[in-house]
Every structure is written in C-alpha cells, then in structure tokens.
N, C-alpha and C positions, 0 to 999 in steps of 0.2 A: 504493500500500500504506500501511498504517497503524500506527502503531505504540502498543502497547498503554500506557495512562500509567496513573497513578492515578485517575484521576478519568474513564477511558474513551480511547477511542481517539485517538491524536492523526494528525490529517492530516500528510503530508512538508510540504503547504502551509504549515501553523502550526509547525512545528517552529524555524523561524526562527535567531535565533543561538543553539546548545546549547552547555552545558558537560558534557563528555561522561566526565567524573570528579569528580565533590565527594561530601559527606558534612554530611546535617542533624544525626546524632550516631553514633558506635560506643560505643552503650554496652550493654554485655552484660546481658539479661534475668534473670537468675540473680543477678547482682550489682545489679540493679535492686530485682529480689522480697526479697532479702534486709535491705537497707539502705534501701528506701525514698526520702526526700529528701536522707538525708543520704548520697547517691552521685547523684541525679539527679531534675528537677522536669519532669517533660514541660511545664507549663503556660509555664515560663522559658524552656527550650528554645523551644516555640513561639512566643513573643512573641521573642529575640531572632531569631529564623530569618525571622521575617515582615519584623523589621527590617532584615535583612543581604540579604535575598534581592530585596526590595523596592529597595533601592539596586540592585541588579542587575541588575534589572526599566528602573533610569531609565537604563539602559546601553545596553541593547537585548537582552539577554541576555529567552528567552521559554521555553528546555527546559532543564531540569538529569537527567542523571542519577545518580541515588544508589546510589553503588556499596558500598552495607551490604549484604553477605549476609546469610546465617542466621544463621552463630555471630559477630556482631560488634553486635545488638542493633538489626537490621534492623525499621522499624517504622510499619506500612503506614497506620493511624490518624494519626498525624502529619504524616506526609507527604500524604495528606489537606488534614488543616488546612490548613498552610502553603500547600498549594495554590490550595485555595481562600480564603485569605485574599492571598496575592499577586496571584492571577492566571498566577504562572512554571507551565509541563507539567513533572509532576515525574512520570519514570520508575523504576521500583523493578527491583530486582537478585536473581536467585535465585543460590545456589551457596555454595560454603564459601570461609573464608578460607583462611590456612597452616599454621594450627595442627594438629597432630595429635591430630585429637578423636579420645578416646575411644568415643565413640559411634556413631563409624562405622570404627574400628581393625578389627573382623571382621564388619562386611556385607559383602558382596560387591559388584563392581560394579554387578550390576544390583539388589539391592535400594537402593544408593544413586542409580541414575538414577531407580529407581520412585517416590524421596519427591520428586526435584526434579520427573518428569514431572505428577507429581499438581498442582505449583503452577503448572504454565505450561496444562494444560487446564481444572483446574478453578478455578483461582485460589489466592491465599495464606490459609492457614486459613479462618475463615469472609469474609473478606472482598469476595469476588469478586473481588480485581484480579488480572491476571495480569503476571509480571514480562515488559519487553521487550528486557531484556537478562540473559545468564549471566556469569558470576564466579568466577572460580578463581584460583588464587592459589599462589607459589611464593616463596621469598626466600632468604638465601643457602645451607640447608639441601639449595637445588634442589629436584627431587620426590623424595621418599621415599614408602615403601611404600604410606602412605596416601593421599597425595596423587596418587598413581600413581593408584588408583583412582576418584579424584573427578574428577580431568580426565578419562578416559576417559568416567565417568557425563556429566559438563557436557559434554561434546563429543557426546554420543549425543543427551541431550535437547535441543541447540543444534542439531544436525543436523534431529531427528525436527518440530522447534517451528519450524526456522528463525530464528532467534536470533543475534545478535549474541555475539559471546565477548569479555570483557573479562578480560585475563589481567595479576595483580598478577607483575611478573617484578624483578627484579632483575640489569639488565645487566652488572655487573661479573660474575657469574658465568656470564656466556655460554651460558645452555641457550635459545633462544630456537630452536636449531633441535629441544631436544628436545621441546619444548612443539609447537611444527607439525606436527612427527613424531604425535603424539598426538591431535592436532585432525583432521590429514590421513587418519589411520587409523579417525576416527570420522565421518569422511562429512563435516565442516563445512567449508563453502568458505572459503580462505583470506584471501578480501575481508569476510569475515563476523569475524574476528578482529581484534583490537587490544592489542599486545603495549604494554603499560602500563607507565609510568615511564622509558620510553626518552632521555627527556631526562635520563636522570641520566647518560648516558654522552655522550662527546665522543668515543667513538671510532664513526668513517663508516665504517669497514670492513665491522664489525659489525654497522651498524644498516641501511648499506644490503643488504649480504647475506638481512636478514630483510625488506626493503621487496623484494628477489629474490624471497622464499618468497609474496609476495603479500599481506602481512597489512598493517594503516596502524600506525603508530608513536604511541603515547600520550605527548605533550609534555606532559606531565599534571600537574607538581609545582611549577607555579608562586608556589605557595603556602609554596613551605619553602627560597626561595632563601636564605632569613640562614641558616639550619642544615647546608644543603647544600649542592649544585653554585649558584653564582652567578645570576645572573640574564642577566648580560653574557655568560657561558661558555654558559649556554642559547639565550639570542639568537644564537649566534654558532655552534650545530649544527644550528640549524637552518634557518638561513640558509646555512649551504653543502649542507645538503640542499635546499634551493629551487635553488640553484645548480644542483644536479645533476637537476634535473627535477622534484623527486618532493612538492611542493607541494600534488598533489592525493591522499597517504596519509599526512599529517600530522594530528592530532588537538589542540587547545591545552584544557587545564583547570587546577585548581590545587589538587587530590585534599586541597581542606580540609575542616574539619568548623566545625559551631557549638559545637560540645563533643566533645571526644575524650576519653571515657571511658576509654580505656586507661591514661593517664597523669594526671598534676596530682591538687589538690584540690577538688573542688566547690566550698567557702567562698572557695576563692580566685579560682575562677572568676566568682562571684555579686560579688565586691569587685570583680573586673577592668574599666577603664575598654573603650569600643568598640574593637575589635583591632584593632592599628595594618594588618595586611595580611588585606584580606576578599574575597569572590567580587567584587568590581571592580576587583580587582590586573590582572587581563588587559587590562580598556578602559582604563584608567588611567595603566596603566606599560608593560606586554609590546609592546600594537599600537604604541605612539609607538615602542618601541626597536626592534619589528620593520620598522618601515616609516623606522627611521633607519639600517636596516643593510641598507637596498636594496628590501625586500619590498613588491611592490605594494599595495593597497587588494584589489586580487581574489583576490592570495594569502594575504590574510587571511582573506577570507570563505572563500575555502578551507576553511580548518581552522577556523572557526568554526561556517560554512552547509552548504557543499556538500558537503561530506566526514562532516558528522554524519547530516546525513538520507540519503544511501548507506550508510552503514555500520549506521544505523537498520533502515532499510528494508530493506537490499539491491538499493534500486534506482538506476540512477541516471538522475536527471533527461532 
C-alpha cells in the first residue's frame, strides 16, 4: 500500500526513517492575508525549512509528517517546495485543531465530515494532493461540544479513507479512553490511531492501558524538552515501556515547527541565530540516550521505521 505525500504517492519501501509529528509552520491564513510580511514571508520560511530539513535528510530521516491542519495555516504549496527542494516525502494532515471554531460551532456532524471527505477524495483545494493522514485535536478543555463533533467527523472520514488518526491529547487529563471510545464508534481501527504527546506523561498505568485499547503512543515532543517534561524523564518512559514489550507501538518525533506563528515576533524571529534544538535532536541526542538506557538499535528502528510505515499504511510488513 501506498501512502499519499505531497508530491504523489509514496511507497512503504521509500518511506524509510519518518518523523511522524513536526511542523514547516502554524501560521494562521487570516493573520497571514491580513499582515502580510510583517506576520510571515513564505519565501524565508522556505529557505530556512530547506535548510533544517536538509540536515535531516544527512540523518537519514526520508518522510516527515506535517501535522498542520486546516485552522493552524496548513499549507500544501510549501510543502511542495521544501519537498522538492530536499528530496525529504513530506505528508500533509486534514482535520481541525482544539480551538472552538466558530465556523463549525453549528454544522452538524456530517456536514463537517462532508468538507474533510471532499479533501481526502478529491484532494486539498485546487491542488490535487490528498492528505495521508487525519488530525484532531483535544487539550486540557478535553472534548467539548464542538470538538465532540469533529472527532466523530475525523473518525468517519479516517474510517471511510482508511487513514491514519493523529490525535493532539493531553495526558495529564486522562481522556484517552474517551477519545477510542469515539474512534471505536466511528468504525476506525485502533492500530490506525496515534494518541499524541504521550510522552508528556511518566505515568505507565495510563499509557499502557491505552497501548491495551490498541492505538501506538506518540513520543512526539522531543523538541520542547527545556520547556517541558525532561529529556532524561522521556528516555526513561519509554524505556520501561520497551521493558514491558511494547517497543513495536511507540512513535518518536519532536512536534516542532520552523516558525510557530502562534507565538513570538516575526522580527525576532528573522534576527534569531540557527535554533539551538532542530529536526536532528532525535539522531543526535534521543537514539545515543535511548540506546544508553538499554534500547537496542532494532528498537529504534522500531519507532522510527517499522512502526511509521504500519501505522502509515496499515500494513504490516
């Protein structure tokens, strides 16, 4: 099976090492059209994304997916580029984030699967591509009313597309079984789901009960260990999850971006020297500390190879 990229279909063969959560930008289209450059320069964006991803590239790193939905300034031309100026398969994401848009506060379910279903057959606006993975999203709010309806939509058209589900969660607040509950109800196999940011939690109770429900765990935020959970406290959950067998539904990413629109200044961003931590924080630092904390070479590729092109696909090798 194949998995749809931006630039056409990518073989499980080519899929090679994936990062199966990052971000070329979340920068909102609306704040884009409004402000122009002085909020964001696609052309900058582009050249430094070519530059970061390109280091990436001499990692071994060969798929990225970008997990910008619709409302986070999701943006299928660029990704594009960067691709074809890398060489890296770059996969694009349908679905919404957490925010409680407006704009979908009184559609109803199914006219909200009918706009995602539109992008997975027909492709994204005029573009042709079709996203190979769905996106939904929860934080510590949980699901509310609206978001109640958008999983339900992303789990019908993940069902109906066969699609992977990429779920923004927030383990501290433990709904992890209501979010399955939700997937399970809309027909989408639980090996087709990926309960995201799960390395933010260190607790095993929790996280294996949800590797119970069937779904793989998104080690996903390697990228924001100075802000948040450690690096060493990451290494060290998921490595007693290796312990405990479960090696082969581990996911590793590092859900960064080349520009996060949501926060900072532009200007400061265009002054900022290369990022001290970029998409080669994983080959660089994660596999030496994961493989100094027992973890074989194989249970790496694990969660880098073998585990992204199943969850990709749906199949396994």
């Amino acid at each position: 099976m194949t998995v749809h990229g931006v630039l056409g279909p990518i073989a499980r063969s080519a899929l090679g090492q994936t990062l199966i959560h990052e971000h070329v930008t979340t920068a909102d289209w609306s704040m884009r059209q409004a402000f122009g450059t002085r909020f964001f320069d696609p052309a900058v964006i582009a050249d430094r994304a070519v530059e970061q991803f390109s280091r990436a590239r001499e990692r071994g790193v060969r798929t990225v997916v970008d997990g910008t939905p619709v409302n986070m300034g999701r943006d299928i031309g660029l990704l594009r580029t960067i691709a074809e100026r890398t060489g890296v398969n770059f996969v694009a994401s349908s679905g919404f984030y957490y925010q409680d848009e407006v704009y979908l506060t009184w559609r109803s379910v199914d006219e909200i699967r009918e706009l995602l279903a539109g992008e997975c057959a027909d492709g994204i606006g005029d573009t042709g591509v079709r996203p190979g993975i769905m996106k939904a999203a929860c934080a510590d709010d949980g699901i509310t009313d609206v978001l109640g309806k958008v999983f339900q939509a992303v789990g019908a058209v993940a069902a109906e597309h066969d699609l992977p589900v990429f779920c923004h969660h927030h383990p501290s607040v433990g709904n992890g079984d209501a979010i399955m509950d939700i997937f399970d109800a809309a027909g989408v196999r639980p090996e087709r789901v990926i309960l995201g940011h799960s390395g933010d939690s260190g607790d095993l109770d929790y996280l294996e009960r949800m590797l119970d429900r069937g779904c793989y765990l998104g080690m996903d935020r390697f990228g924001h260990c100075a802000a948040s959970r450690s690096l060493e406290d990451r290494v060290a959950t998921i490595a007693a999850l290796c312990e405990r067998g479960h090696a082969d539904k581990l996911l590793l990413s590092h859900d960064l971006a080349v520009y996060f629109g949501v926060f900072g200044d532009w200007e400061a961003f265009l002054a900022q020297p290369y990022p001290e931590v970029d998409f080669t924080f994983i080959h660089d630092t994660v596999v030496p500390a994961l493989e100094g904390a027992g973890l074989t070479p194989e249970a790496v590729r694990s969660m880098l190879v073998d585990n992204t092109a199943t969850v990709l696909t749906g199949e396994r090798a």
